[in-house]
C-alpha positions as CSV (number, residue, x, y, z in Angstrom):
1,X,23.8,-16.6,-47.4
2,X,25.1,-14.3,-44.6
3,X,22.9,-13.1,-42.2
4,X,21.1,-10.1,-41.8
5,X,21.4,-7.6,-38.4
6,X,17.9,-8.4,-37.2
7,X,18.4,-12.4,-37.6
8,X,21.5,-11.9,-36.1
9,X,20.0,-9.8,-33.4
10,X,17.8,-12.3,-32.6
11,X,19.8,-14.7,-32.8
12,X,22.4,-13.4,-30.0
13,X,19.3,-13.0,-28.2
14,X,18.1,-16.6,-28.1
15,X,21.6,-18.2,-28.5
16,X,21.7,-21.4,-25.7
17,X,17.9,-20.7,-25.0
18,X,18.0,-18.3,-23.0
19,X,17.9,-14.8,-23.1
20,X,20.7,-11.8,-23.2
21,X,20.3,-9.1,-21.0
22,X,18.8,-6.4,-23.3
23,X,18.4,-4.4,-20.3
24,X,16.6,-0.6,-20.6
25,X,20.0,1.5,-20.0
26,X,18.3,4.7,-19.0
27,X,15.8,2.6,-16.3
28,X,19.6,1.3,-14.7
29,X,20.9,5.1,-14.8
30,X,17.9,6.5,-13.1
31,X,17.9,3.8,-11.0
32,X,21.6,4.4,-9.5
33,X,21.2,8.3,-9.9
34,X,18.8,8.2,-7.3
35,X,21.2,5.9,-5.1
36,X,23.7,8.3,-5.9
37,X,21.8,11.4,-4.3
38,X,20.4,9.1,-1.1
39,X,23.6,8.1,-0.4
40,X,25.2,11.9,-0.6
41,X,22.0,13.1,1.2
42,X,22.4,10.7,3.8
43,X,26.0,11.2,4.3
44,X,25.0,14.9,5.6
45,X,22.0,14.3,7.0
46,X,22.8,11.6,9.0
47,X,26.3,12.4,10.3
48,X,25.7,12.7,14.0
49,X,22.9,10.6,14.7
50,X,25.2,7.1,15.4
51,X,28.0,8.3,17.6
52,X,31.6,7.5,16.4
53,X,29.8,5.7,13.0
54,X,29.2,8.7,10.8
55,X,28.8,6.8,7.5
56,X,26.9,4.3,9.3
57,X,23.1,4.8,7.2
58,X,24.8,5.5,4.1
59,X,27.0,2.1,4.4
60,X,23.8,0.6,5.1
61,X,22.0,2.0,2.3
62,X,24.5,1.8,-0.1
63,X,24.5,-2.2,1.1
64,X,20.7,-2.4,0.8
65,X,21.4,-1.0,-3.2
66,X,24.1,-3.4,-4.3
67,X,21.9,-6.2,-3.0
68,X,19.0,-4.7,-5.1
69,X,20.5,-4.5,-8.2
70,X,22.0,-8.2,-7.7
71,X,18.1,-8.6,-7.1
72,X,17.1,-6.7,-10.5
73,X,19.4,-8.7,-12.7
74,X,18.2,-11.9,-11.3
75,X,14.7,-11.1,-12.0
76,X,15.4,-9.6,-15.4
77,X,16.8,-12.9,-16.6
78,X,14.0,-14.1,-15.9
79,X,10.7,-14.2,-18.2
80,X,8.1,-12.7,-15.8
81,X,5.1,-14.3,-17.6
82,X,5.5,-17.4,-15.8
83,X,4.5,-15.8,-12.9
84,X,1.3,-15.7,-14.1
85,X,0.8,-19.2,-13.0
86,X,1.4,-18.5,-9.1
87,X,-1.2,-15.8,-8.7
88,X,-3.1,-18.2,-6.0
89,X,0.3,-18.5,-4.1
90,X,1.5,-15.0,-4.3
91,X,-1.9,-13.6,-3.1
92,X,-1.8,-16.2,-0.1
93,X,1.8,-15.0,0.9
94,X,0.8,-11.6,0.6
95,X,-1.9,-12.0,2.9
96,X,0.3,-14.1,5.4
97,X,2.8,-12.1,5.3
98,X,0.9,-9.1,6.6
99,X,-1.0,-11.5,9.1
100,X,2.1,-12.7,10.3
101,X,3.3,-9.2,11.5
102,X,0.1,-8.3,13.1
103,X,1.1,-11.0,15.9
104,X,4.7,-10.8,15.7
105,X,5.9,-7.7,14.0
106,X,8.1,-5.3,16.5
107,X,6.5,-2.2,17.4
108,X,8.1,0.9,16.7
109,X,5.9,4.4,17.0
110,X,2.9,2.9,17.8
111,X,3.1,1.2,14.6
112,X,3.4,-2.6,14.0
113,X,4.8,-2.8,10.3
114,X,8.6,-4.5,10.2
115,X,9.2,-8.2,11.1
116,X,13.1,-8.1,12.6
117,X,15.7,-10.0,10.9
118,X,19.1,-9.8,11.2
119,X,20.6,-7.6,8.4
120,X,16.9,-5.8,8.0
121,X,13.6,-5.3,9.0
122,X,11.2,-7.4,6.7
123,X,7.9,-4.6,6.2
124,X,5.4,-7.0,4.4
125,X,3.0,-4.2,3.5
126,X,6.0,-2.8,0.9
127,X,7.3,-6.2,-0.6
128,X,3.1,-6.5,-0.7
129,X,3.2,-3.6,-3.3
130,X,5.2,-6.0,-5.9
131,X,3.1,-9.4,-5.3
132,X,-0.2,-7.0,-5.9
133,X,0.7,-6.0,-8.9
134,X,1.6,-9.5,-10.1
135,X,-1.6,-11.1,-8.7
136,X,-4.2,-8.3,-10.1
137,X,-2.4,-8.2,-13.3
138,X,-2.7,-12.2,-13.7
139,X,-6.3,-11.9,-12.4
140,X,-7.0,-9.4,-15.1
141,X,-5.6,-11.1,-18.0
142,X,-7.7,-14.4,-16.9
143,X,-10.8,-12.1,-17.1
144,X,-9.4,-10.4,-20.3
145,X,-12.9,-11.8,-22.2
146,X,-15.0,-10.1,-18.9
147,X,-13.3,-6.2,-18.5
148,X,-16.5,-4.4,-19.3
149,X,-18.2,-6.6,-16.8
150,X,-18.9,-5.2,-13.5
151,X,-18.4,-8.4,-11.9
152,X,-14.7,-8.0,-13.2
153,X,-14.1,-5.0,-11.5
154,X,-15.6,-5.6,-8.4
155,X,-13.5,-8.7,-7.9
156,X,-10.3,-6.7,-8.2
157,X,-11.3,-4.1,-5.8
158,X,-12.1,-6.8,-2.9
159,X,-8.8,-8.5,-3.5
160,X,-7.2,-5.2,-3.2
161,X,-9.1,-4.1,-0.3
162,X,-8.6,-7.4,1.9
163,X,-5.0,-6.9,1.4
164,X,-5.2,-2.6,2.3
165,X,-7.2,-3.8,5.3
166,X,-4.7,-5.7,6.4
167,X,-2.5,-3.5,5.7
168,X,-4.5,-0.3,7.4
169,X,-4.8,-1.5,11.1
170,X,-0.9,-1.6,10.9
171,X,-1.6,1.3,11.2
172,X,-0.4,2.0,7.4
173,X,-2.8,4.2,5.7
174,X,0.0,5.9,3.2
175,X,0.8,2.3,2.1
176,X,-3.0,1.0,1.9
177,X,-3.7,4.2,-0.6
178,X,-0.5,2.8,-3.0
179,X,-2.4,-0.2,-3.0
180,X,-5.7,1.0,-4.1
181,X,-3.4,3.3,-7.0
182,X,-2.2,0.2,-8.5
183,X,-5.7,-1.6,-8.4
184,X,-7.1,1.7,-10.5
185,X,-3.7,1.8,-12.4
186,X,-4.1,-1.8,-13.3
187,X,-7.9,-1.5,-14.6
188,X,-7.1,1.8,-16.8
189,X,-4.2,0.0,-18.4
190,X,-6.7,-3.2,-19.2
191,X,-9.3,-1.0,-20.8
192,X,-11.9,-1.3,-18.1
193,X,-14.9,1.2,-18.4
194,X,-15.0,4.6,-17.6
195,X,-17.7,4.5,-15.7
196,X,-16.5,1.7,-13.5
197,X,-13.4,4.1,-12.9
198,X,-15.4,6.7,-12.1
199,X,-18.0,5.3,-10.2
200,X,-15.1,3.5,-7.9
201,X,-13.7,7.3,-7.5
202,X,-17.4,8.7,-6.3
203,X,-17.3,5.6,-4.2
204,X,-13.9,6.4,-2.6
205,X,-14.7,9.9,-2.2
206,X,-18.1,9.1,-0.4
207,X,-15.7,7.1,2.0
208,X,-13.5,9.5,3.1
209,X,-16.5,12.2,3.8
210,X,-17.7,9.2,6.0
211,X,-14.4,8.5,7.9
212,X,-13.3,12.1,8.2
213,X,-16.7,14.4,8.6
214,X,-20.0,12.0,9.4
215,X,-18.2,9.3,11.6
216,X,-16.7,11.4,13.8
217,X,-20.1,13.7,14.1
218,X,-21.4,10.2,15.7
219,X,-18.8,9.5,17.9
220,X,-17.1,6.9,16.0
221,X,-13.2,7.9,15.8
222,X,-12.0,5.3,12.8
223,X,-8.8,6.8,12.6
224,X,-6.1,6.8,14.9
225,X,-5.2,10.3,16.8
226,X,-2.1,10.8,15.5
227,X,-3.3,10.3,11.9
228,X,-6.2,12.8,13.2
229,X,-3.4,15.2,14.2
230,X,-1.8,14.9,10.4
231,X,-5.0,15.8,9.0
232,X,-5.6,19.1,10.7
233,X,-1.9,19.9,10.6
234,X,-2.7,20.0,6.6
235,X,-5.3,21.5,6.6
236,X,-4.7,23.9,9.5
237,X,-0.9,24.2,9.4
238,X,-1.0,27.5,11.6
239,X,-2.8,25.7,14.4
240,X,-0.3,24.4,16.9
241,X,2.8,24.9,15.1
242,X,4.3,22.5,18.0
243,X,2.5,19.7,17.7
244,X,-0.2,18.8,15.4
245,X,1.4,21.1,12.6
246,X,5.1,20.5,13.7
247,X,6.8,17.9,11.1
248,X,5.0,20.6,8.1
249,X,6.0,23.5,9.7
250,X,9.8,22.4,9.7
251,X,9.7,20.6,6.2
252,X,8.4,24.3,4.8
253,X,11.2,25.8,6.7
254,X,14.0,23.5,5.5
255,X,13.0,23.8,1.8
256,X,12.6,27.4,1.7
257,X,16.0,28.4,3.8
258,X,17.9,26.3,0.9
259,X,16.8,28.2,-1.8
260,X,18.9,28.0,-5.0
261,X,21.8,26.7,-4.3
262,X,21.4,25.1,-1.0
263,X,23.0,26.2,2.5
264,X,25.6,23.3,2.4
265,X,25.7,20.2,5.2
266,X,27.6,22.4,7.5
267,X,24.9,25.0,7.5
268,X,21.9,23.1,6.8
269,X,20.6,24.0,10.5
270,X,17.1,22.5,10.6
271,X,18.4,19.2,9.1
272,X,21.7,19.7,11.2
273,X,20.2,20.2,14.5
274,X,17.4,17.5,13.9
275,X,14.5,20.4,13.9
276,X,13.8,18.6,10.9
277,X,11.9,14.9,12.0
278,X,13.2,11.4,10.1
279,X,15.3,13.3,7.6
280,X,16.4,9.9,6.8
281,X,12.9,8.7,5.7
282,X,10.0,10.4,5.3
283,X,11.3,13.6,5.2
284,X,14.4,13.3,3.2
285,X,13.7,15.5,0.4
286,X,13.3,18.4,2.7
287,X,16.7,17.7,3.6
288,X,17.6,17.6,-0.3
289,X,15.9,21.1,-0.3
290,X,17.5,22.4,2.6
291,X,21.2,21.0,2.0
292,X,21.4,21.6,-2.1
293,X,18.2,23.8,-2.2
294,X,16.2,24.2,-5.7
295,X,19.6,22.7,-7.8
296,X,19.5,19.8,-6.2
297,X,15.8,19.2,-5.7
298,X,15.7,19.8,-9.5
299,X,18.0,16.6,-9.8
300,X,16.0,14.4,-8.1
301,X,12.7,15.0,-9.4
302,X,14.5,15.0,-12.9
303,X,15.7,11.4,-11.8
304,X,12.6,10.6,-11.1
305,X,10.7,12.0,-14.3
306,X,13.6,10.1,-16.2
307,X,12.2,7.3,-14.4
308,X,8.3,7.8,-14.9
309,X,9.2,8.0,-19.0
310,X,11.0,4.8,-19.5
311,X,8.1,2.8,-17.6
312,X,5.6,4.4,-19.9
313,X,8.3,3.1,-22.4
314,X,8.3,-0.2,-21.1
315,X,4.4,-0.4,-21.2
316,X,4.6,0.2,-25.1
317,X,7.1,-2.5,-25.6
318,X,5.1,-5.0,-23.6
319,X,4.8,-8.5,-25.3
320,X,2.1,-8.9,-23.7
321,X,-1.2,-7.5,-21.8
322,X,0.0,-9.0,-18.7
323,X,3.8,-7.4,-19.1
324,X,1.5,-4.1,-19.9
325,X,-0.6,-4.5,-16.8
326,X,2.5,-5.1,-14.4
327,X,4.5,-2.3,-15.8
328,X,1.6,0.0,-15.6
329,X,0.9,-1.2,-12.0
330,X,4.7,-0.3,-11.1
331,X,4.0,3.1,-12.2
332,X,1.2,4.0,-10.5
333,X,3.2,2.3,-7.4
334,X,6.7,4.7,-8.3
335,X,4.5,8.1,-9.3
336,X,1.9,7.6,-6.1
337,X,4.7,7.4,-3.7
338,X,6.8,10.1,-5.6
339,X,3.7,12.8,-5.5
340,X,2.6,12.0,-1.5
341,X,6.0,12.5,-0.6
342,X,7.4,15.0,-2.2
343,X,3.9,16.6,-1.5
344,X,3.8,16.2,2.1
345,X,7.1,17.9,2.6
346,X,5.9,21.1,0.4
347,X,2.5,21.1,2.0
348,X,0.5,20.0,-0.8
349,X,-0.8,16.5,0.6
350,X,-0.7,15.2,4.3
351,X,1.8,13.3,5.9
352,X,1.1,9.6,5.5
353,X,4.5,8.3,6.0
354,X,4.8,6.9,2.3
355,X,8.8,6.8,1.6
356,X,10.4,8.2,-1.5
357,X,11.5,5.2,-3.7
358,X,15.8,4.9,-3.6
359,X,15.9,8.1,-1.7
360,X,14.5,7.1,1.6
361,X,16.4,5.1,3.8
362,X,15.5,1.9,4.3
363,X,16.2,-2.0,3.4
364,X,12.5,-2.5,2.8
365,X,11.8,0.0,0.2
366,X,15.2,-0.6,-1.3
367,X,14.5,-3.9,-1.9
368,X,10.8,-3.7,-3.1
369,X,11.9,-1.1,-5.7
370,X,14.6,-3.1,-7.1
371,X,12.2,-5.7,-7.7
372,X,9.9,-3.4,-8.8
373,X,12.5,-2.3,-11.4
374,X,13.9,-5.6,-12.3
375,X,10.2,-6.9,-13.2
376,X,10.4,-4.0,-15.5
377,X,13.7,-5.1,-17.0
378,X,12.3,-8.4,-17.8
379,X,9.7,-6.9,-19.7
380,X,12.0,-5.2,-21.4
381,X,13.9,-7.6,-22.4
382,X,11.3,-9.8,-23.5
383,X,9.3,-6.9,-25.6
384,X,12.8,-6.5,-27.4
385,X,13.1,-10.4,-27.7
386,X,9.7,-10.6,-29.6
387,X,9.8,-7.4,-31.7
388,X,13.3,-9.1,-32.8
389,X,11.6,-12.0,-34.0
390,X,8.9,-10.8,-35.6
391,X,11.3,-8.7,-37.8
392,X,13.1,-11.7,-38.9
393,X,10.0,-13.7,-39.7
394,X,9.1,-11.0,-41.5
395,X,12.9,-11.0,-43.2
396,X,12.1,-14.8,-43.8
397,X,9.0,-14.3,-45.4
């Protein structure tokens, strides 16, 4: 009796034991649009800051890519529920990781994030996004019997906290805040109560009236000045337009002069000229704006919204609550970091230094994304794996 296309399916599938790669095609076209547009961003952005080496960031950056995707299908051959068995390890090395760079991480703006190697700077706080995920995911799936327990909740807040603490005296605030997304991501996706959701957002909200209005009242400056300084530049972006309100004021001004179409690299002046601060980085979608104006812009975020969808997909096609729990911890990670930065550089949220996934140069963030995406492969893969095999036992029966 021949057999049918879902037992063959399947079949292909499992042949030798292991997996194929059933990969998500649209994820891996997102994915390398966004490349795409960093690198061609890059290209003009970035022309004349490395004398006689004007490709040198996008060589780099493309570099940083092809090592991420290597990265991506690695992982996606690879069936992510046994990482549920090294939450206790992958907590401990995200914690050492960021103790470790607290006493021996470079500075570099007042800021000690990046440990130096020699192709890269290791930033522990971003490849810390990824193991969170994994380790409050796991946690939650152990406690799957306890999710209307407060106990339950609690517990995943101080494991996300230690490690944003951590992660704050950096200083790192932009990448503390992703970290507390994905803990409230992760509990939505598990079912946890409304009213633990919302009482942890009255709790957060009665914490940053306390940092930003009464401590300071008292004398008691928890934030840094510069940090201070990106605050009132938000909400005051009028008040000293060369300082405190500087990197806004420029970001508003490259975006707008683009307009349609874009002024082109030769004319993109504010980008050009470097008025425009870390076009590279944190402020490369200005340059997207100013360079290729709304057109282009209108690329990337559809890039990104193509993105967004197929990891809602992805949490659908879960095998599993923990596969569920991790992809919908990787999108609060991918949308949180999409809407602070895109929203900084259009005056809708403060500067916090958060980069713009595959857009932002940067081996770090590269990196961490790739894994981010090829965790979401792998679930992929596997969700297509068991809906394939539950269509042939049902065939069988």
């Amino acid at each position: 009796m021949s057999a049918t296309p879902i037992q063959r399916s399947v079949d292909d599938a499992t042949r030798g034991g292991r997996p194929r790669l059933l990969f998500d095609p649209w994820l891996l076209l997102a994915a390398a649009g966004l490349v795409a547009c960093s690198a061609i961003t890059l290209k003009g952005a970035t022309r004349t800051l490395v004398p006689n080496s004007p490709y040198y960031f996008v060589e780099r950056q493309v570099g940083f890519a092809v090592v991420g995707v290597v990265l991506m299908f690695l992982i996606a051959r690879f069936d992510y529920s046994r990482l549920r068995e090294f939450k206790y390890g992958l907590y401990g090395l995200l914690i050492g990781l960021n103790v470790l760079v607290l006493g021996f991480g470079a500075v570099s703006h007042g800021s000690r994030r990046w440990i130096p190697l020699p192709f890269f700077n290791l930033q522990p706080s971003e490849f810390g996004k990824v193991l969170l995920v994994l380790v409050l995911s796991a946690f939650v799936v152990d406690r799957s019997r306890y999710l209307g327990d407060r106990d339950t909740t609690a517990r995943v807040m101080l494991l996300t906290l230690a490690a944003a603490a951590l992660v704050m005296v950096q200083p790192d605030l932009g990448t503390a805040l992703v970290y507390v997304a994905i803990a409230m991501a992760v509990l939505f996706v598990a079912g946890s109560p409304g009213r633990h959701l919302g009482g942890l957002i009255g709790l957060f909200s009665v914490a940053t009236v306390l940092v930003l209005v009464v401590a300071p009242a008292l004398g008691v400056h928890p934030l840094h000045q510069y940090q201070v300084d990106r605050l009132t530049g938000f909400i005051h972006p009028s008040h000293d337009p060369a300082s405190s309100s500087y990197h806004i004021n420029q970001s508003l001004i490259a975006i707008g002069s683009g307009e349609k179409t874009g002024r082109g690299v030769s004319h993109a002046t504010q980008t050009g000229l470097r008025f425009l601060p870390e076009q590279r980085t944190d402020f490369i979608f200005a340059a997207v704006g100013e360079t290729y104006g709304f057109a282009g812009a209108a690329v990337v975020l559809s890039l990104y919204a193509l993105l967004i969808w197929r990891t809602l997909r992805i949490i659908t096609l879960a095998k599993n609550l923990f596969g569920a729990l991790i992809a919908g911890g990787i999108l609060a990670m991918l949308l949180w970091q999409v809407f602070v930065n895109v929203g900084m550089t259009i005056g809708i949220m403060p500067i916090t230094g958060v980069p713009l996934p595959l857009m932002s140069y940067g081996g770090a963030s590269v990196f961490t994304t790739f894994l981010a995406l090829g965790l979401l492969q792998s679930i992929h893969v596997q969700g297509r794996i068991a809906q394939g095999s539950k269509g042939r036992a049902l065939v069988l029966s």
